[in-house]
C-alpha positions in Angstrom: 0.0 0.0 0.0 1.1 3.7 -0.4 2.0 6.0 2.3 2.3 8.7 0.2 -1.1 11.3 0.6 -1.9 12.6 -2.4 -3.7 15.9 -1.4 -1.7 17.2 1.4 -3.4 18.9 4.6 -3.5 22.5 3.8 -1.1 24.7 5.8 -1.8 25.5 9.6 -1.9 28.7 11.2 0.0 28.4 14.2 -1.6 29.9 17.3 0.0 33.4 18.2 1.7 33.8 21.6 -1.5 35.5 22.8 -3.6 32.6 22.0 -1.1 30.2 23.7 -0.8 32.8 26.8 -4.8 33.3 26.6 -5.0 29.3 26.5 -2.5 28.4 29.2 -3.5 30.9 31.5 -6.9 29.1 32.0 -5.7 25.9 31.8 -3.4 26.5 34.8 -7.1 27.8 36.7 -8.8 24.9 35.6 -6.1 23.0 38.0 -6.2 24.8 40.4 -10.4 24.1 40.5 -9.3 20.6 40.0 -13.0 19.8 38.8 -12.4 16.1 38.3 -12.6 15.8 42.1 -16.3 16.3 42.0 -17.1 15.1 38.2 -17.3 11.7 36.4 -15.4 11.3 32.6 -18.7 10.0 31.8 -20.4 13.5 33.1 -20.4 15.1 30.2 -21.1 19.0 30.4 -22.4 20.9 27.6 -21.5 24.4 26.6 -23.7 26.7 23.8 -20.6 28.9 22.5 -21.2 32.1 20.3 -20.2 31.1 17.0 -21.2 27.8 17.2 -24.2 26.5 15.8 -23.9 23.0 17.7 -23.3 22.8 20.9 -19.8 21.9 22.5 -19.8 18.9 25.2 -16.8 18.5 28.0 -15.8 15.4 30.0 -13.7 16.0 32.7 -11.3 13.4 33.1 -9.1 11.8 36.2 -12.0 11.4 38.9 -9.9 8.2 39.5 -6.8 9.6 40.5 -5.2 8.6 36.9 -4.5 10.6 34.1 -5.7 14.2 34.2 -7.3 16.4 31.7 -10.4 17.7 29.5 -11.3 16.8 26.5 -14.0 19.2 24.1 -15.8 17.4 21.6 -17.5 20.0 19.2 -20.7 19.4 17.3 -23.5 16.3 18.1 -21.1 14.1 15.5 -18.7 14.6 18.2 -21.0 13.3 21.0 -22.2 10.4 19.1 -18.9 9.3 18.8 -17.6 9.9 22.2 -20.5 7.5 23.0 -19.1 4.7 20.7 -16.0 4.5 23.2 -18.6 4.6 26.5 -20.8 2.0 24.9 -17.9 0.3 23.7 -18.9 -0.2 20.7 -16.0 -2.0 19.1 -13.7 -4.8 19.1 -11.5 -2.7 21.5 -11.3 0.7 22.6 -8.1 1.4 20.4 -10.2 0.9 17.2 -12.0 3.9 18.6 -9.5 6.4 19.1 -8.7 7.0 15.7 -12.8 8.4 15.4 -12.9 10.7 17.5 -12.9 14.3 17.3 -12.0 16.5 20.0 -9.6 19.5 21.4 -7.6 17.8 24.9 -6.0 19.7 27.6 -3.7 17.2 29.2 -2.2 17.6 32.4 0.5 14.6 32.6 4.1 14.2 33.1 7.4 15.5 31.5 7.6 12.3 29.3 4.5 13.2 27.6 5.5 16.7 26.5 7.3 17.4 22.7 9.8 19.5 21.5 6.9 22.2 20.1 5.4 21.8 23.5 8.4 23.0 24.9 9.1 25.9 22.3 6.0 27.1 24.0 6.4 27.3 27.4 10.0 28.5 26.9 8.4 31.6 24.9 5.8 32.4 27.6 8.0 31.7 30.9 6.4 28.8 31.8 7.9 26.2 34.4 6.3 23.3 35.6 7.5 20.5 38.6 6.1 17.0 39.0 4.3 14.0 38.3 0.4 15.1 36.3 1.4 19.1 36.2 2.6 19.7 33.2 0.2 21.2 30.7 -0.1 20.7 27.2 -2.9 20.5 24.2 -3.8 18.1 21.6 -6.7 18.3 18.7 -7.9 14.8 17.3 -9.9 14.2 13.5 -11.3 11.4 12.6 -8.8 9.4 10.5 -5.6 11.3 12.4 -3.6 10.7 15.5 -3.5 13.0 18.2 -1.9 16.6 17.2 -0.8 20.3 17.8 -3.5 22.9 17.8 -4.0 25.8 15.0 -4.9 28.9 15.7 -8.3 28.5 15.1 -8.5 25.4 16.9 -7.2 26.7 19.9 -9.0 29.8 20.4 -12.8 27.3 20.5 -10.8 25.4 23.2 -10.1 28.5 25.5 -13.4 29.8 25.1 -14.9 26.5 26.3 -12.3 25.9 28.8 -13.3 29.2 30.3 -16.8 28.6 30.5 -16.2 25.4 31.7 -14.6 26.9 34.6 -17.5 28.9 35.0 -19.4 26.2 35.1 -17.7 23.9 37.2 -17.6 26.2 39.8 -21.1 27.1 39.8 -21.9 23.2 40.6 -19.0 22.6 43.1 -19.8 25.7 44.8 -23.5 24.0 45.2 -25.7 26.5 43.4 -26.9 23.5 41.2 -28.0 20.3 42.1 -27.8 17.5 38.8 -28.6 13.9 39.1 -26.3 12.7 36.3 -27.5 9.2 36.6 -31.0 9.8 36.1 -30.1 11.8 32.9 -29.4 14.9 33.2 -26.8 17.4 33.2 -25.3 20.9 33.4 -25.2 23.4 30.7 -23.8 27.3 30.5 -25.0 29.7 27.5 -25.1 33.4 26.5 -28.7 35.2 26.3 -28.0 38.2 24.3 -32.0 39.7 25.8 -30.3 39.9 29.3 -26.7 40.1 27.9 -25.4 37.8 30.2 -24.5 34.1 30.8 -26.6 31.5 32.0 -26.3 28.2 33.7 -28.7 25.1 34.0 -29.6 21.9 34.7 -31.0 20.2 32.0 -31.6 16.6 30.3 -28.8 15.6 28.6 -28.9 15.9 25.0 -28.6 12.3 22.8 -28.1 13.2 19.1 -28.5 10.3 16.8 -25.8 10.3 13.3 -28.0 8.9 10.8 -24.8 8.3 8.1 -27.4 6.4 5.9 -26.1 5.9 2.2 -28.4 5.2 -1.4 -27.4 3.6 -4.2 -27.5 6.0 -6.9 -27.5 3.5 -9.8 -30.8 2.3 -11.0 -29.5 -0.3 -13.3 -27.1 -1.9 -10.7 -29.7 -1.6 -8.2 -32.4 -3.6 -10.5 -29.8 -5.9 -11.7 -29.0 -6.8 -7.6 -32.8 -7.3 -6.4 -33.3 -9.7 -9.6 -30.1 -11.8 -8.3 -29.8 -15.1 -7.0 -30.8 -15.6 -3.1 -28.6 -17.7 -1.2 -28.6 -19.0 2.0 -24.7 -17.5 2.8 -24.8 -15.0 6.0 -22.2 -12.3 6.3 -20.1 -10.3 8.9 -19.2 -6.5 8.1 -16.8 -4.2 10.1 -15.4 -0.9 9.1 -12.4 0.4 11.3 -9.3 2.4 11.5 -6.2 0.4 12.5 -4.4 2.2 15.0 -1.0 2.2 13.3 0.4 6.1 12.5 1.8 6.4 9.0 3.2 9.6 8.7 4.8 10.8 5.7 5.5 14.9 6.2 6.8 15.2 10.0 5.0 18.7 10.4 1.7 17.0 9.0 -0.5 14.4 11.6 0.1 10.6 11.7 -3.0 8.9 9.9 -4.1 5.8 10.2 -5.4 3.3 7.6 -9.0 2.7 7.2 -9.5 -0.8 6.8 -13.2 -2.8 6.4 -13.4 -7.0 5.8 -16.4 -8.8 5.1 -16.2 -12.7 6.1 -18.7 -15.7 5.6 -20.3 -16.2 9.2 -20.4 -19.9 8.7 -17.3 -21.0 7.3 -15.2 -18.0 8.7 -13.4 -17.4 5.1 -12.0 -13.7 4.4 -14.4 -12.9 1.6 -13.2 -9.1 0.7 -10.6 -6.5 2.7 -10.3 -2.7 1.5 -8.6 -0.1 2.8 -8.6 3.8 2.3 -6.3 6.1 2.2 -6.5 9.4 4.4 -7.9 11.4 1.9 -10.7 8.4 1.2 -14.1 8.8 2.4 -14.1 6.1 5.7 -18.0 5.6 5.0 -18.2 4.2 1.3 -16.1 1.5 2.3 -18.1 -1.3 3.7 -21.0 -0.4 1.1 -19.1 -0.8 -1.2 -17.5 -4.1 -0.5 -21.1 -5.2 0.1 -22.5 -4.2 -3.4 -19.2 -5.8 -5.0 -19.8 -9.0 -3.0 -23.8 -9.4 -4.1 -22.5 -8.7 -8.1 -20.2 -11.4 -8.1 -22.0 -13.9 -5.8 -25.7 -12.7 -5.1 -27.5 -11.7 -2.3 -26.8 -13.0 0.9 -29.2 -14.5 3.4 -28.2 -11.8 6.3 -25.9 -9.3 6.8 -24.3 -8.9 11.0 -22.4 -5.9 11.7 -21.4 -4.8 15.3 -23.7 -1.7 15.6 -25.9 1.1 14.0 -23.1 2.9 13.5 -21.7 0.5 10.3 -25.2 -0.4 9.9 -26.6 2.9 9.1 -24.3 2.6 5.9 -25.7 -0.4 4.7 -29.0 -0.4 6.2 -30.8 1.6 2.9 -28.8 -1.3 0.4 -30.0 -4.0 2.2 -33.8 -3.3 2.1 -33.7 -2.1 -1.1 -32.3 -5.4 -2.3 -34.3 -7.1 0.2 -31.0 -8.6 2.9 -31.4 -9.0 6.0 -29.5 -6.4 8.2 -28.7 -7.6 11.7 -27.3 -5.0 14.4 -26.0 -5.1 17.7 -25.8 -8.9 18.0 -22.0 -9.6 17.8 -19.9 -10.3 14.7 -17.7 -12.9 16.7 -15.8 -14.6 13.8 -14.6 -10.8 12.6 -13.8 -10.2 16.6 -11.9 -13.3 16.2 -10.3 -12.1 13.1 -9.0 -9.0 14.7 -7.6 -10.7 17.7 -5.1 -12.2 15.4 -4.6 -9.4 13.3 -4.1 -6.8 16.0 -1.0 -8.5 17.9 1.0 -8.3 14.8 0.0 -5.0 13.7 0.7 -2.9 17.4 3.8 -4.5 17.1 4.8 -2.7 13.6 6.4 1.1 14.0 5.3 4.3 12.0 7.9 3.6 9.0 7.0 -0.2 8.6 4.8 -1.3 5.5 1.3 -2.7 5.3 1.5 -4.7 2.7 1.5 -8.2 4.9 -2.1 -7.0 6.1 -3.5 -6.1 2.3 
């Protein structure tokens, strides 16, 4: 397979020294408020930012004395994946962690902090001493391993780390009483009638990423509901494997987009693709599907793990009339994995893929 990306990331604008001094100087607050001592990772918060036309949801992380730090997840796309990991919905949590997308403050250890994270903190005077207390950012994309902030990126993260704070010390300070288990949650906004920001308990929001895909060609679409039924049932998956290729140091490691479709009976490998970074991550499962039912017809059923791969084939499969199972387990491609990711976490950033196409 080739590493090499074919439409570069356009060029970042590096945050200015104000946005870094801006950004820093709330972090260090947010420390000192040390909200994880009163919040759950799984309490997510949820800010209404000016500017944005989605909401912004926090979760506060280190309420058991581990690793430290916040992590933004902008937009309901955001949520819904956030809630993949929670409901772990996946093989394993590291097939996850190449979906999300969020802004991170980290607070962690000297190991953990880069050269550019250091050019930083040289410029604005920073010094920090100790295990979990030094401070540094990182912005996640779908498709892209964890990376420096631009500009743009991390003026949304101060604004919502600042109203966080806000927010956080409304509720520890006891002016508002949630009952996160029983669904509900906090939330801060601006009211331009009273000029003036507001905070709230509220139920917590559950957007729903309908990703559903139609197939555009009437001939191929006639030509699959006329084909042969057979009795064969099928397992689908769609992931990204959580190996970084990286080909320009001052762009983000990627990872590969990989999806297989096996026989559920027999347990034979019937098709693998994988995408490249600039590839579209959703096409690739229906795809393989629709190539599968040309050559061989239509299957009797088709298992995938979850709505979120089944939302992608769901509109194929009744149109053709196939049976789409979710949320029942795809064990033979969990088994297929199990095997496959030993192997792979053991590869570093330069090796090839080729053994795994």
């Amino acid at each position: 397979m080739s590493k090499k990306n074919s439409n570069p990331c356009p060029a970042r604008t590096e945050p200015s020294l104000e946005q870094w001094e801006a950004l820093y100087e709330v972090a260090v607050n947010l420390k000192k408020l040390a909200p994880w001592q009163a919040l759950a990772d799984t309490d997510i918060l949820v800010l209404q930012l000016p500017g944005q036309s989605e909401p912004v949801y926090c979760s506060i992380m280190g309420r058991g004395d581990m690793s430290y730090g916040i992590a933004v997840y902008p937009g309901n796309e955001s949520l819904v994946r956030l809630y993949r990991i929670i409901d772990q919905d996946a093989y394993s949590q590291e097939l996850l962690m190449l979906e999300q997308n969020c802004l991170v403050c980290n607070f962690g250890d000297r190991e953990e902090i880069e050269a550019g994270d250091r050019a930083v903190m040289k410029q604005l005077g920073l010094r920090f001493r100790g295990q979990g207390q030094w401070i540094y950012f990182r912005a996640m994309k779908p498709g892209q391993f964890p990376w420096f902030l631009d500009a743009e990126q991390a003026e949304l993260l101060t604004a919502a780390l600042q109203n966080l704070a806000m927010l956080c010390l409304c509720y520890m300070e006891g002016k508002l009483k949630v009952d996160f288990d029983a669904g509900e949650t906090l939330k801060r906004w601006y009211d331009p009638e009273k000029e003036t920001w507001m905070n709230a308990v509220i139920p917590m929001p559950m957007p729903k990423m309908q990703r559903t895909l139609d197939l555009q060609d009437d001939l191929l679409l006639a030509h699959l509901k006329q084909s042969k039924k057979t009795p064969v049932r099928l397992e689908a998956d769609s992931f990204y494997l959580p190996l970084p290729v990286q080909e320009d140091k001052l762009a983000p490691p990627v990872g590969v987009h990989m999806a297989l479709l096996v026989d559920k009976d027999s347990g034979l490998v019937l098709d693998q693709q994988f995408a490249g970074p600039d590839d579209p991550d959703h096409v690739a499962a229906p795809s393989m599907l629709v190539n599968y039912m040309v050559e061989h017809g239509r299957p009797a059923a088709v298992y995938v793990r979850s709505s979120w791969i089944g939302s992608l084939l769901r509109n194929t499969c009744k149109a053709v009339g196939v049976r789409l199972v979710e949320n029942e387990g795809i064990p033979v491609l969990d088994s297929l994995l199990d095997h496959m990711m030993g192997p792979m976490m053991g590869l570093s950033m330069e090796d090839d893929l080729s053994d795994f196409e």
